[in-house]
C-alpha positions as CSV (number, residue, x, y, z in Angstrom):
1,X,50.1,-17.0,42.9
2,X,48.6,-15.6,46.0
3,X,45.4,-16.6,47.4
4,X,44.6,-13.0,47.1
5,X,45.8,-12.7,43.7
6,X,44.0,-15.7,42.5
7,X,41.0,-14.4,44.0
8,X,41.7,-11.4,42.4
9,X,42.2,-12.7,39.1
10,X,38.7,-14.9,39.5
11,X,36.6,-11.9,39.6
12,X,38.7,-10.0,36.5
13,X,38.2,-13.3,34.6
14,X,34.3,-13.5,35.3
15,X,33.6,-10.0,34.6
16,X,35.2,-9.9,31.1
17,X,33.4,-13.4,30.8
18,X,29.7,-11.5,31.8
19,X,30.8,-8.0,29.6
20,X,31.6,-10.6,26.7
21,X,28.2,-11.7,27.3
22,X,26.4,-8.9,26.7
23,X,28.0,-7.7,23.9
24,X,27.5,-10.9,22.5
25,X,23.6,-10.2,23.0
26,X,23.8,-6.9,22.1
27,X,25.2,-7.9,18.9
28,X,22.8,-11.0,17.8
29,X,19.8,-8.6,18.5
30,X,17.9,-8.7,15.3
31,X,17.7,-5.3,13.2
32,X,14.4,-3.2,13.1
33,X,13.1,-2.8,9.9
34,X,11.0,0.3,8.7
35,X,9.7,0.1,5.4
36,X,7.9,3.1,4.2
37,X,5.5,3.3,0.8
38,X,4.6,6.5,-0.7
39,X,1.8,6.3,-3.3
40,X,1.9,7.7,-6.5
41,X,5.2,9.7,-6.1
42,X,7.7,9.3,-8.9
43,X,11.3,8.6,-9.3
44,X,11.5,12.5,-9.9
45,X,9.1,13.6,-7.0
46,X,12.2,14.0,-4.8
47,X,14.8,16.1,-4.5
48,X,18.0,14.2,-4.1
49,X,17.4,13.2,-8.0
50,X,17.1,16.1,-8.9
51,X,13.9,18.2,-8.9
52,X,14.9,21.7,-8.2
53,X,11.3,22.7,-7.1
54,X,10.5,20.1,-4.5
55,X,12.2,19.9,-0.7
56,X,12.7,16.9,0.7
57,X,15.8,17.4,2.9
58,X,14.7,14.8,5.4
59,X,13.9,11.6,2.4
60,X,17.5,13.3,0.5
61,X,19.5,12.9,4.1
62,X,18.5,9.3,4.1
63,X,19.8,8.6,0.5
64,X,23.1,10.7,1.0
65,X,23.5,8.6,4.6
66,X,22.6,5.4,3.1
67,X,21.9,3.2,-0.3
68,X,20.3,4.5,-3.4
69,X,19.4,2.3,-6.2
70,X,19.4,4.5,-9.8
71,X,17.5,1.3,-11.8
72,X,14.7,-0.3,-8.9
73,X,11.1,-1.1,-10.7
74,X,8.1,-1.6,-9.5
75,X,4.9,-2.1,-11.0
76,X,2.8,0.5,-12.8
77,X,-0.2,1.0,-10.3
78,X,-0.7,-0.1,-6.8
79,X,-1.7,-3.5,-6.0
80,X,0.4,-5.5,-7.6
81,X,3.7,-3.8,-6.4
82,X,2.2,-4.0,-2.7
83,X,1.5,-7.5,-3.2
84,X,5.4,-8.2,-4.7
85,X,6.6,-6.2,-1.8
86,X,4.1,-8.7,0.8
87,X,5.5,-12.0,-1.1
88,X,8.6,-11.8,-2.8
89,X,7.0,-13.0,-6.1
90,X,5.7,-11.8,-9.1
91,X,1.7,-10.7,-8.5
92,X,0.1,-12.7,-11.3
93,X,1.3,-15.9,-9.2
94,X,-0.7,-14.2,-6.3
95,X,-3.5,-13.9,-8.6
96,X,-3.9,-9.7,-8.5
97,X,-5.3,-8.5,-11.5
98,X,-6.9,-5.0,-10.7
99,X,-6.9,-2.4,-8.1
100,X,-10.7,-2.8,-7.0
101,X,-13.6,-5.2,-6.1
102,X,-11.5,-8.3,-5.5
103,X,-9.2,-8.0,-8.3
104,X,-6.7,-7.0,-5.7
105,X,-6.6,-9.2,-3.7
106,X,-3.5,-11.4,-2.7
107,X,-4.2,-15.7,-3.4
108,X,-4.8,-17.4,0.5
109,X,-2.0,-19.4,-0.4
110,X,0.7,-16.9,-0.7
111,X,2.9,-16.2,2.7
112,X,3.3,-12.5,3.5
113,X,6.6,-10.6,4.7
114,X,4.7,-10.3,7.9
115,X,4.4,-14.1,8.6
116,X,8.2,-14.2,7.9
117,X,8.9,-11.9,10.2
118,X,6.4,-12.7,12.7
119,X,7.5,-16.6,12.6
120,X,11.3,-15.0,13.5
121,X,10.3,-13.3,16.7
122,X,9.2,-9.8,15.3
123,X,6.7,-7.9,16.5
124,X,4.4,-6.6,13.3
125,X,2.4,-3.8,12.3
126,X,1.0,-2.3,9.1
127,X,-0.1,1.3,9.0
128,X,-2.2,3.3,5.9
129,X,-3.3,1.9,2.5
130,X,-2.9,-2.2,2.7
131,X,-5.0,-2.5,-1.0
132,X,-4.7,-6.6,-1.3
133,X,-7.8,-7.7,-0.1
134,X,-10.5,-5.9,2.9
135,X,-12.3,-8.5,3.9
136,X,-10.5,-11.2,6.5
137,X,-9.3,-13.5,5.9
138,X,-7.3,-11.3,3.1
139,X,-7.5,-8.4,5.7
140,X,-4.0,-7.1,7.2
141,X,-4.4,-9.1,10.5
142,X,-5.1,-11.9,8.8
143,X,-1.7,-11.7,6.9
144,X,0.6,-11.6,9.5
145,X,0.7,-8.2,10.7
146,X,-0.7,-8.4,15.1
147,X,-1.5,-4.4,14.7
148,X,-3.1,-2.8,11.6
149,X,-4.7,1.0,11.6
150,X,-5.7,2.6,8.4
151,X,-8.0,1.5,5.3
152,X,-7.8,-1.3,3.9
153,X,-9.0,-1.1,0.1
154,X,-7.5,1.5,-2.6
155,X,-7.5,5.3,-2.8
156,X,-9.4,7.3,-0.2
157,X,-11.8,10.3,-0.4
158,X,-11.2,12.5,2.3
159,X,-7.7,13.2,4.2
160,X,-9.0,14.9,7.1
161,X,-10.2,12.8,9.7
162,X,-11.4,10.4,7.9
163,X,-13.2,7.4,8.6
164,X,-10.6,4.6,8.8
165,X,-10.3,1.2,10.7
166,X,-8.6,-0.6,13.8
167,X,-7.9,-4.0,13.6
168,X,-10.7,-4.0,12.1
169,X,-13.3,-2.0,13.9
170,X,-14.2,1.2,12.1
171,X,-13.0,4.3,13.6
172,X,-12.2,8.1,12.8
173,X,-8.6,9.3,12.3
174,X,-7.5,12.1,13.9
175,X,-6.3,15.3,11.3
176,X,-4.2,15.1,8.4
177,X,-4.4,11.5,7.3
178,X,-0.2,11.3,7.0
179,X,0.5,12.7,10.1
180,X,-2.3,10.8,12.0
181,X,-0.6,7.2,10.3
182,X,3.0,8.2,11.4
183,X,1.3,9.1,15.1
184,X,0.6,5.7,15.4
185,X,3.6,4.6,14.0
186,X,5.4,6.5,16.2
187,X,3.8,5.4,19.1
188,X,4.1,1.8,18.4
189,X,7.6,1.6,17.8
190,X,7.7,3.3,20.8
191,X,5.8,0.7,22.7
192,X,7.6,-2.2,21.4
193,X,11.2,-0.4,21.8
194,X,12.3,-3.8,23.9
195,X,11.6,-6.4,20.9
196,X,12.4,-6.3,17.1
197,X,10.0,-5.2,15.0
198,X,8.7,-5.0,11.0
199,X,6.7,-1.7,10.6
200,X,4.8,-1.6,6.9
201,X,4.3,2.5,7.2
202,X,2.2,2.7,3.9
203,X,1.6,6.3,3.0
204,X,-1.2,7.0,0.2
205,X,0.0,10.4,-1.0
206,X,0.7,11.8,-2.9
207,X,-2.4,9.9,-5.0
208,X,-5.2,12.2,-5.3
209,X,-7.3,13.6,-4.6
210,X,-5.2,16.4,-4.3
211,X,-6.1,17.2,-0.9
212,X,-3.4,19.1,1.1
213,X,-3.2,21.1,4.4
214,X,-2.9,25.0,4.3
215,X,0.4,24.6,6.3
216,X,1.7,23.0,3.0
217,X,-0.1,24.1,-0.2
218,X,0.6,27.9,1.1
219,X,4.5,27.5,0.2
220,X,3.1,26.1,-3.6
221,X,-0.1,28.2,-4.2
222,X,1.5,30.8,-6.7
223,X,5.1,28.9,-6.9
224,X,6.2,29.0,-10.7
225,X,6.4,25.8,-12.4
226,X,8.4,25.0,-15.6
227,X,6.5,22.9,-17.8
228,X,9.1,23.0,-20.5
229,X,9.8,18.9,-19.5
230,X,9.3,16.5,-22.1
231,X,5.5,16.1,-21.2
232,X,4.8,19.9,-20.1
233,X,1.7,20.0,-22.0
234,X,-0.3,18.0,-20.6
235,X,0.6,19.2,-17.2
236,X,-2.0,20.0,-15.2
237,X,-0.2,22.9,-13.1
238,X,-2.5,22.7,-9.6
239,X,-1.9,19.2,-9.4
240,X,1.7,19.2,-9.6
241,X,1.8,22.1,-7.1
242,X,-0.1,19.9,-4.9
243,X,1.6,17.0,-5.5
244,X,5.0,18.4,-4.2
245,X,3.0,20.2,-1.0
246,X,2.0,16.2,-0.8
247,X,6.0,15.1,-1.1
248,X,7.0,17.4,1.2
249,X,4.8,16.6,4.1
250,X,6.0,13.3,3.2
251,X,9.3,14.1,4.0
252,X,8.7,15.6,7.0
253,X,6.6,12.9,8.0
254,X,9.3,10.6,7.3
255,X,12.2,12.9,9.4
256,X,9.6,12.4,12.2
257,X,9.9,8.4,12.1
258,X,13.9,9.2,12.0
259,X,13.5,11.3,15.0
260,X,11.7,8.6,17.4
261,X,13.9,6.0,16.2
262,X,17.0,7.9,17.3
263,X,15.5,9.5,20.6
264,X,15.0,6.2,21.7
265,X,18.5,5.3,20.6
266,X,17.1,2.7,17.5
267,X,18.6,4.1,15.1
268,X,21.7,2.2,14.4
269,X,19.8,-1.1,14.9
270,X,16.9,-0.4,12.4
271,X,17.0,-0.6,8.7
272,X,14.7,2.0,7.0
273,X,13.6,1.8,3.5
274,X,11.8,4.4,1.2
275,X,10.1,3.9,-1.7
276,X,7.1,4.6,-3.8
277,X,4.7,2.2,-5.3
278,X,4.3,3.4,-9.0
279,X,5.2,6.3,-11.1
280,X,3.8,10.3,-10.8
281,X,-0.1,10.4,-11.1
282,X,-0.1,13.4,-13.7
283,X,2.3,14.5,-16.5
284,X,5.4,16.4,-14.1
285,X,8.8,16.6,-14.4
286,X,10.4,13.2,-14.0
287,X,13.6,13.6,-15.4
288,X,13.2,12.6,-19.1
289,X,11.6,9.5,-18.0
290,X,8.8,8.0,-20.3
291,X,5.2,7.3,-19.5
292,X,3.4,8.3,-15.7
293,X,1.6,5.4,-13.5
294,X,-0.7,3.0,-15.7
295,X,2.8,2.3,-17.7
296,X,5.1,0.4,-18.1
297,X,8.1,2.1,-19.9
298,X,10.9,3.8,-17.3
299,X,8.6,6.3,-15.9
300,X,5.7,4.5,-15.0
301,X,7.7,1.9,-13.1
302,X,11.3,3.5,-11.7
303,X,10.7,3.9,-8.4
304,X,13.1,5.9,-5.9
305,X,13.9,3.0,-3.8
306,X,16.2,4.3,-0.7
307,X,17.6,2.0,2.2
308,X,19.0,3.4,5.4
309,X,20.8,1.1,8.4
310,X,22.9,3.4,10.1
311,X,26.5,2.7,10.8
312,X,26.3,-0.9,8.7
313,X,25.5,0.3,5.1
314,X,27.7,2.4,3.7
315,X,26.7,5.2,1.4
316,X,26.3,4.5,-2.1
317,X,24.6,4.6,-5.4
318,X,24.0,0.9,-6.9
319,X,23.4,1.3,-10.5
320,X,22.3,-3.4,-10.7
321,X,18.6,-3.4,-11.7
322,X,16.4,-4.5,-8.6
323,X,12.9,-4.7,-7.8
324,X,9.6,-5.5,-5.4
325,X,10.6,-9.1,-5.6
326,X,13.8,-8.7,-3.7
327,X,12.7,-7.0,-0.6
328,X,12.0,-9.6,1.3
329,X,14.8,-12.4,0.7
330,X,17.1,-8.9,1.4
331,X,15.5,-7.9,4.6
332,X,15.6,-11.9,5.4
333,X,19.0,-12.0,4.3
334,X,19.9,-8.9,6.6
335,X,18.3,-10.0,9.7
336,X,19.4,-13.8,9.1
337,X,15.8,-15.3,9.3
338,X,15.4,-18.2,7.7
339,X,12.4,-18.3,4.8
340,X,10.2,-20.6,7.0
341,X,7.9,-21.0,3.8
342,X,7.9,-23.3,1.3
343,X,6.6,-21.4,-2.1
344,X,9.9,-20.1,-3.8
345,X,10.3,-16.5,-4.1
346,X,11.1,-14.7,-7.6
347,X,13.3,-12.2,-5.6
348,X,17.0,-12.3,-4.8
349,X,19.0,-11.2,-1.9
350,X,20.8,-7.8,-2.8
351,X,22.9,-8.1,0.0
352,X,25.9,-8.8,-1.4
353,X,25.5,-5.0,-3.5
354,X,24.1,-3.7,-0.1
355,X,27.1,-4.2,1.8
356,X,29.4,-4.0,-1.1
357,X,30.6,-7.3,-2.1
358,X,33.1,-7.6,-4.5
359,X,31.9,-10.9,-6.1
360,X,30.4,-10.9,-9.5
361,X,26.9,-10.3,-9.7
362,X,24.8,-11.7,-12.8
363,X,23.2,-9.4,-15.0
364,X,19.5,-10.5,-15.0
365,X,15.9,-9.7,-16.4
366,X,13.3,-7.5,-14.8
367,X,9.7,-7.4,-15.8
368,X,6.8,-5.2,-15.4
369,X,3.2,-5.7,-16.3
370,X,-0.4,-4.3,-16.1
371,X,-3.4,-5.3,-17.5
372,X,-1.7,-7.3,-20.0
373,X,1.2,-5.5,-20.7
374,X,4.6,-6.5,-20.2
375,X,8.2,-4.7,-20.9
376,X,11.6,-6.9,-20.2
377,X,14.7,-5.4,-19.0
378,X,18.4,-6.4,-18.5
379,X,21.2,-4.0,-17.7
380,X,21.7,-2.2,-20.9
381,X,18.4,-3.3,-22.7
382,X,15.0,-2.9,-22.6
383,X,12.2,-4.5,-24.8
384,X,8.7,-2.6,-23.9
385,X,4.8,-3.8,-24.5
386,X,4.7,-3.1,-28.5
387,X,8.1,-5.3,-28.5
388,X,10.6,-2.1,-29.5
389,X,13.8,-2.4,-28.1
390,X,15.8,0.6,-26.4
391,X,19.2,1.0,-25.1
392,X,18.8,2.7,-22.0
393,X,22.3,3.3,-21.4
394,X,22.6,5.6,-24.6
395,X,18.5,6.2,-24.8
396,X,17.1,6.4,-20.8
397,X,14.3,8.1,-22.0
398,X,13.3,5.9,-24.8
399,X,13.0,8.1,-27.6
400,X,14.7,6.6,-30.2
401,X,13.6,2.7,-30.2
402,X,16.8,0.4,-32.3
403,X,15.6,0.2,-35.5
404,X,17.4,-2.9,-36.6
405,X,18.5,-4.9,-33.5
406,X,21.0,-7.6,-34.1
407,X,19.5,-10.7,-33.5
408,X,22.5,-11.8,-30.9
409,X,20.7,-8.8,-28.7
410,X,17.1,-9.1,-29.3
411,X,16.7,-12.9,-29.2
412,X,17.4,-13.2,-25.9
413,X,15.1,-11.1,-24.6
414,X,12.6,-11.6,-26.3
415,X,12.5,-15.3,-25.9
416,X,12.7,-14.5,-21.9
417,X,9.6,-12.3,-22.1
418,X,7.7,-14.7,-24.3
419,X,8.9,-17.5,-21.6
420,X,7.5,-15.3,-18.5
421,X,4.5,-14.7,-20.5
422,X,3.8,-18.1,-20.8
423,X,4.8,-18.9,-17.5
424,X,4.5,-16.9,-14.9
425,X,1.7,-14.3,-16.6
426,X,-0.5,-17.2,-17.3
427,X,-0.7,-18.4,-13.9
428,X,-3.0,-14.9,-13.7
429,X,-6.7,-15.9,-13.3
430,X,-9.3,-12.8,-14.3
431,X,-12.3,-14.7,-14.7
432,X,-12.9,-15.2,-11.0
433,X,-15.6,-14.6,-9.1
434,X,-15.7,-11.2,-7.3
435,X,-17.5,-13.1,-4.0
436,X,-16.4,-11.6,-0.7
437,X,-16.1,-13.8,2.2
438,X,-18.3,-12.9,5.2
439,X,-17.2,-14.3,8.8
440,X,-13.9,-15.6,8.6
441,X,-13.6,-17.7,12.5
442,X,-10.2,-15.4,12.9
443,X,-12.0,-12.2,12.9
444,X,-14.9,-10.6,14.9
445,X,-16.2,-7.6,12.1
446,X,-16.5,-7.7,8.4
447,X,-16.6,-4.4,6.3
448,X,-18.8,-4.6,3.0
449,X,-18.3,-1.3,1.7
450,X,-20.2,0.4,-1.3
451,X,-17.2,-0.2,-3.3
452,X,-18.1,-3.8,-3.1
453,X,-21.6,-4.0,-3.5
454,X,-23.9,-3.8,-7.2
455,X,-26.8,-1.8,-7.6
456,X,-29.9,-2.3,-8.7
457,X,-32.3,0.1,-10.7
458,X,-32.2,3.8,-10.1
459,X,-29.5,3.4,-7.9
460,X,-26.1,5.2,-8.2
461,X,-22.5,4.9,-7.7
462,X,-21.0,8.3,-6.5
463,X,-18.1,8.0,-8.8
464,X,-17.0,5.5,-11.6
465,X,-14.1,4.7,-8.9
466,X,-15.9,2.7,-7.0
467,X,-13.2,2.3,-3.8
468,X,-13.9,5.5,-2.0
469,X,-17.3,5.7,-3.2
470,X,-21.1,5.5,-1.6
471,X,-24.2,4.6,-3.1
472,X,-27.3,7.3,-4.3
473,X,-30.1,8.0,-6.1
474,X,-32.0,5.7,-4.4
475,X,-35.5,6.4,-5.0
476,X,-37.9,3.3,-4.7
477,X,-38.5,0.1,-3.1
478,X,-37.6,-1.7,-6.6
479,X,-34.4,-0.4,-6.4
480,X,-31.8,-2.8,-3.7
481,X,-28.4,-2.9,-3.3
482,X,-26.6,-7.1,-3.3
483,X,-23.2,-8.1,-1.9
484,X,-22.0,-11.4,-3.4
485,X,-20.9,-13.0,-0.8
486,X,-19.5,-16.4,0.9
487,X,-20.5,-16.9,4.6
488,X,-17.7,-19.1,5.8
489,X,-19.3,-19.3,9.6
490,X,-23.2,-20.0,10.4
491,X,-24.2,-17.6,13.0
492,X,-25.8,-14.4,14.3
493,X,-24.3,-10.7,13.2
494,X,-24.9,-7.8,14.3
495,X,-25.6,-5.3,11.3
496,X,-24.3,-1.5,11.7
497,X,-25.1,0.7,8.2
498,X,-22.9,3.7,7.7
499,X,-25.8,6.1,6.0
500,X,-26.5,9.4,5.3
501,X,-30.5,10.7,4.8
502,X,-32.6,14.0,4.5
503,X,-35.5,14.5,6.8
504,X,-37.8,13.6,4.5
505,X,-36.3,9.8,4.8
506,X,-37.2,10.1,8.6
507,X,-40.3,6.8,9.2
508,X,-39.1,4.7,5.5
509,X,-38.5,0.7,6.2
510,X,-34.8,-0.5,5.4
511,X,-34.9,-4.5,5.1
512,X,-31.8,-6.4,5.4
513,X,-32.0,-9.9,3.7
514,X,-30.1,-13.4,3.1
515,X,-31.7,-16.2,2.0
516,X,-35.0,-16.4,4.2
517,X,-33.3,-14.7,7.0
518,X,-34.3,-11.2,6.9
519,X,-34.5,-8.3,9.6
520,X,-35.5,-4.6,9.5
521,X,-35.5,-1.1,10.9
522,X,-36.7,2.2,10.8
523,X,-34.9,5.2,9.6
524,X,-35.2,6.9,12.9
525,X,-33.1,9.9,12.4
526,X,-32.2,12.1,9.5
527,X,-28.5,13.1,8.9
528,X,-27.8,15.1,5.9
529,X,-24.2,16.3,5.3
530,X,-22.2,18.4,3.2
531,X,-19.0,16.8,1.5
532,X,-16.0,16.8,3.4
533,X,-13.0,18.9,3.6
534,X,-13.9,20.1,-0.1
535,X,-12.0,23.3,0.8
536,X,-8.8,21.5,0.7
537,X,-8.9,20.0,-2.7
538,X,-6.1,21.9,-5.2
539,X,-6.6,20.6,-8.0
540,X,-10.3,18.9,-10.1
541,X,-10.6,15.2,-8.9
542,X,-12.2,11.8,-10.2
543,X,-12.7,10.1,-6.9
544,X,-15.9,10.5,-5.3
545,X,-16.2,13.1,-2.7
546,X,-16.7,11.4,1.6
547,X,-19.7,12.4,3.7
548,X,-20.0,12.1,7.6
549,X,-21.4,9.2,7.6
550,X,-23.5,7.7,10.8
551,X,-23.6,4.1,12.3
552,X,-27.0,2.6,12.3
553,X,-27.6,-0.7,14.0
554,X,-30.1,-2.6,12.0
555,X,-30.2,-5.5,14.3
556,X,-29.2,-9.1,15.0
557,X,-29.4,-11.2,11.6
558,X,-28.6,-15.3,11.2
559,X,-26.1,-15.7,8.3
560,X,-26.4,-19.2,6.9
561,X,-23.0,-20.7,5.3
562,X,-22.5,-20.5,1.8
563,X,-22.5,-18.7,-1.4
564,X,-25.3,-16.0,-1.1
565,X,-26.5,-12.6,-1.6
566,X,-26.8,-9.8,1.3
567,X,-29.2,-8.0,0.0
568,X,-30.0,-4.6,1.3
569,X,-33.9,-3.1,0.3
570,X,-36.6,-0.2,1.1
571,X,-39.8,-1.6,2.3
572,X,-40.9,1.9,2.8
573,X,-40.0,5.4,1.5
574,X,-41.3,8.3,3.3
575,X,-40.1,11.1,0.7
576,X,-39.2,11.5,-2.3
577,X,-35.3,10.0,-1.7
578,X,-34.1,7.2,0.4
579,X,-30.6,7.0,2.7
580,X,-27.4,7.0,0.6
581,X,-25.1,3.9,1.7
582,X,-21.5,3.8,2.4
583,X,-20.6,0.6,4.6
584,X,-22.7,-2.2,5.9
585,X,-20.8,-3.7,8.7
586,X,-21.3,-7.4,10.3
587,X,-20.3,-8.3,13.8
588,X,-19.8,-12.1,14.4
589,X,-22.2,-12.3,17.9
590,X,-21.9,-16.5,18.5
């Protein structure tokens, strides 16, 4: 060989050596993952299975592109499915029992997707309803996730620029409530285009109130609906039209996300994964299905549960029960991150069904629970709460429970949900204290929102929900409203009150107190607003209605640690109401 030649061959030898290189880095770059929660919307709230009134071309393109799971359960209201989707493991171990004032909130102990994720190199973000716990260090930030925008505690009153949080500093969102949390969403994957990252995109629609945009209730208004479903009935008509204006803007929501990921060319290296959090919120069409949200028989817990990675998972419908539990050991599984964590998680991979493994996979047991109901389910059977057994293969609807079980099939089961009962169910604590921690040395502002105070004497709630609500009726200086709370750092706060007031409040004493450390203020100026964005609402609602509410800054207060009252009074009442109160906010200052 030639000097030439050798030369030659040199340089062909190290560029295939450098273009091996970066494939090779191309190639070990860890997947994106998107994992999108709709709230409220049932396994028949979409169109791919098989509503013929609602359009969600955009959601259906997804599931014809990529994995659909006909038998995936989740819980039968909110908070406990979130906190399965956060952990891996069943939600009694993480100690959620309701959906408001601490009962939602996930144990300290527990390790979050987020702090998986974040612990392999990704960059994390939660967007919308988070619903395990407002107040840091059970706040979104604190659980792993470096960017959070949205609210923090359950269902919200208003969709329209409402008041909502950064990181959490209060803040006002900008139009439609959907579109303002895929904005950001947007622009943050944007943003961190360059580094793997875990977006939690959790949408709280289609819950109610039923609060939808012209744009999208127009098309439903006067659209026929055919209530001759199993529960038509009870169906509230309205509500179901706004529920699939909801789904729709949903789905266009969710083509939007699909959109930036491939404009930025992301899209074959990011898994995406829809799903809801419970079943419908009202008596709709939900293809034979038994019970709504609040249950747990099929309909109250099938979820659509939809998982898109373009060019790696094939399409397919995968008919193995799966649940909450397994998202996270799947998405660790699929990015090949090691569980860094100690606590064992419930879940299992469904990798090996995801990319179409012909090994055997075990039939197993599923279980759902609320409020002390439990129903059990393997591949064929299920046993619900009042202990009927159903074959859902011949009976997915449940209408005709077995009347005489052979023991070889009921024994089984039952013995497994007597043994989870006992187990894992009893691990649940309800008897503890509703105290909210004030200062956690991680975190500069604290929210106390009405929904967590008490009142005292003539004072109101606005609703009997208390998580959007705002406190009323406040008509003398007997009357006070207490937080329970847990100062974990000694210090100076600065106090801001979110407040509305008439006129006649203008000059009346507001006294903020803890322990012997007390301040006050003066109600200096009146603002006295209608409710908001009523004009939207389609259909009756529970929750309570949202007012513009204005900051006030009480002043600087010293916090003392340990287990005490805030306690909120009227030295002074000019007319013949005081303010109404919707947030008390507290600034760490020192």
């Amino acid at each position: 060989m030639t000097k030439s030649s050798t030369y030659i061959f040199y340089i062909i030898t190290g560029l295939l050596l450098f273009q091996s290189c970066k494939t090779d880095t191309k190639e070990i770059r860890k997947p994106n993952i998107v994992l999108i929660v709709s709230d409220d919307q049932g396994w028949g709230d979409l169109g791919i299975n098989g509503n013929p009134l609602v359009q969600t071309p955009n959601i259906d393109k997804l599931a014809l592109n990529g994995v659909q799971f006909s038998r995936f359960y989740v819980n039968p209201v909110c908070s406990p499915t979130r906190a399965e989707i956060l952990t891996g493991r069943y939600h009694p171990r993480g100690g959620v029992y309701s959906t408001s004032r601490g009962g939602e909130r996930l144990d300290l102990d527990e390790k979050t997707v987020a702090e998986t994720f974040q612990a392999g190199g990704y960059k994390t973000a939660a967007f919308g309803k988070w619903h395990n716990g407002s107040q840091p260090p059970y706040h979104p930030n604190n659980r792993g996730f470096e960017e959070y925008y949205g609210f923090a505690s359950g269902h919200w009153g208003n969709y329209f620029s409402p008041m909502l949080e950064h990181n959490g500093e209060v803040t006002q969102g900008n139009g439609f409530i959907i579109d303002d949390l895929t904005d950001h969403a947007m622009d943050y994957i944007e943003e961190n285009s360059n580094d793997p990252f875990f977006i939690y995109l959790a949408y709280n629609t289609p819950h109610s109130p039923m609060q939808v945009p012209d744009v999208w209730w127009d098309k439903y208004k006067d659209a026929a609906i055919d209530s001759t479903h199993r529960n038509g009935e009870k169906e509230k008509l309205d509500k179901t039209r706004a529920a699939y204006a909801l789904c729709e803007n949903l789905d266009w929501n969710v083509g939007r996300v699909v959109d930036k990921l491939d404009s930025l060319k992301l899209l074959e290296n990011t898994i995406v994964i829809y799903m809801s959090d419970n079943g419908p919120n009202g008596w709709r069409w939900n293809d034979g299905l038994k019970g709504i949200k609040g249950s747990t028989d099929e309909g109250g817990v099938r979820s659509p549960f939809i998982m898109f990675w373009k060019e790696t998972l094939k399409p397919q419908i995968i008919s193995q029960l799966a649940s909450t539990i397994d998202i996270l050991p799947s998405l660790l599984d699929l990015a090949g991150i090691t569980n860094p964590f100690e606590k064992p998680l419930d879940g299992i991979s469904l990798k090996p069904l995801l990319m179409g493994s012909q090994e055997e996979w075990k039939d197993r047991y599923v279980y759902s629970h609320w409020s002390g109901n439990v129903s059990i389910r393997n591949q064929q059977y299920m046993l619900d709460k009042d202990n009927q057994l159903f074959d859902l293969n011949a009976d997915p609807g449940q209408f005709h429970p077995i009347e005489q079980p052979s023991e070889a099939i009921l024994a089984p089961i039952a013995k497994a949900k007597e043994e989870w009962i006992n187990s894992v169910l009893s691990e649940l604590d309800r008897n503890r204290q509703e105290i909210f921690p004030v200062g956690y040395k991680d975190s500069k502002f604290t929210l106390l929102p009405a929904r967590d105070g008490i009142p005292h004497g003539g004072i109101e709630r606005s609703s009997i929900h208390p998580n959007s609500s705002f406190f009323t009726n406040w008509t003398s200086t007997t009357d006070s409203l207490t937080w329970d709370t847990d100062i974990l750092t000694s210090g100076k706060y600065k106090a801001t009150l979110y407040y509305t007031a008439k006129a006649s409040a203008v000059g009346s004493m507001l006294q903020l107190k803890q322990g012997k450390n007390e301040i006050s203020t003066k109600i200096k100026e009146a603002h006295d607003t209608d409710f908001l964005a009523v004009e939207y609402d389609r259909s009756p609602r529970d929750e309570s209605y949202e007012k513009d509410y204005k900051p006030m800054e009480i002043g600087t207060i010293q916090l003392d640690k340990g287990h005490q009252h805030i306690t909120m009074k009227a030295l002074e009442i000019t007319g013949p109401e005081f303010i109404e109160v919707r947030l008390l906010v507290l600034e760490r200052v020192n």
